[in-house]
C-alpha positions in Angstrom: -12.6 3.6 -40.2 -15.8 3.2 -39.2 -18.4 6.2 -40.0 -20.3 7.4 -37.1 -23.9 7.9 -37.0 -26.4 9.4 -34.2 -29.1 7.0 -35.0 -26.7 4.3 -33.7 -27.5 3.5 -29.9 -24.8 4.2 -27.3 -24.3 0.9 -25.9 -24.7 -2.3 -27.8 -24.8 -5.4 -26.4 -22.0 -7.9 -26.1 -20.8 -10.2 -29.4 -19.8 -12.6 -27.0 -23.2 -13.7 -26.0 -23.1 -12.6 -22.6 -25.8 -10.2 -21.3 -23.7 -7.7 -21.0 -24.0 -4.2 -23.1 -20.5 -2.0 -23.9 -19.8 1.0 -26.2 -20.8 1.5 -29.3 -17.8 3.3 -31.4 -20.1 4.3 -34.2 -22.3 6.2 -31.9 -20.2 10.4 -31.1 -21.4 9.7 -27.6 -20.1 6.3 -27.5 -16.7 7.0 -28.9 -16.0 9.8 -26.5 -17.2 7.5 -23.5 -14.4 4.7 -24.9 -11.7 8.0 -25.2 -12.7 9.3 -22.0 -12.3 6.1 -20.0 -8.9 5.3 -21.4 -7.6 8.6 -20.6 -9.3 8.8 -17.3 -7.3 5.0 -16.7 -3.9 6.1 -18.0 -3.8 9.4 -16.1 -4.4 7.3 -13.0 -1.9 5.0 -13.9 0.6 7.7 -14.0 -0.6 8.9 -10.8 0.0 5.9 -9.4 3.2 5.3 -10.9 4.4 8.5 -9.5 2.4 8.8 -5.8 0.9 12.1 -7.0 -2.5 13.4 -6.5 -4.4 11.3 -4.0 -2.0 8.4 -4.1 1.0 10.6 -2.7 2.9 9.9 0.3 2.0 11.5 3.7 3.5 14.7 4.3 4.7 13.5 7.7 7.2 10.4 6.8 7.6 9.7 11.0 4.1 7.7 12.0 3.4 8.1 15.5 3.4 5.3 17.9 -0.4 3.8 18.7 0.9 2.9 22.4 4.3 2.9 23.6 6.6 0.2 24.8 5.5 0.2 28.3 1.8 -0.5 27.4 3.1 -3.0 25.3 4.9 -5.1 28.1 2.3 -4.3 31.2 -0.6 -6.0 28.2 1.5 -9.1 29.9 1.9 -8.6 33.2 -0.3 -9.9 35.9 -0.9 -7.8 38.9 0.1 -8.7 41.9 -3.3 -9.3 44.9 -3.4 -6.7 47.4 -2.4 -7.5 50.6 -5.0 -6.0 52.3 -8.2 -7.8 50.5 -6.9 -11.4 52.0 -6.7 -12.4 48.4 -4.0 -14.8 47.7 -3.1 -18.4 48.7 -4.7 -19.5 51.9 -2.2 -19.8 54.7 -2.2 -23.2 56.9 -3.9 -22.6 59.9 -2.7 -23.8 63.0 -4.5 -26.9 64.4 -3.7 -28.4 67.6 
């Protein structure tokens, strides 16, 4: 078991020669930071597991529709030129 000591710094840096720091177990402060984080993790977890808490369902199962099926099919439809505007294929004029 290793003895803990406040003259020990919080974080330490990493043995695998990285520049990276992590907790130091012999420091209280440390130790509480490493129980902290993997109860903090495992209550998640369960919450998760069990879509409580911010990960629950919606309390309205039945989404509403974003547009219905008629906005759907007119997206595709092209409209038709007004009569009135002259718009449409040219008719043959008569020549003679």
């Amino acid at each position: 078991m290793p003895y803990l000591d406040d003259d020990e710094p919080v974080f330490k840096r990493s043995p695998l020669g990285t520049n990276r720091y992590e907790y130091n177990p012999r420091n209280p402060i440390g130790l509480a930071l490493i129980v902290i984080t993997v109860v903090f993790a495992g209550v998640m977890l369960l919450l998760m597991h069990n879509h409580a808490g911010p990960f629950a369902y919606p309390s309205d199962p039945t989404p509403t529709p974003t547009s219905t099926e008629a906005d759907d099919i007119s997206r595709y439809l092209v409209p038709a030129p007004d009569p009135g505007t002259g718009s449409g294929t040219p008719s043959p004029s008569p020549s003679g």
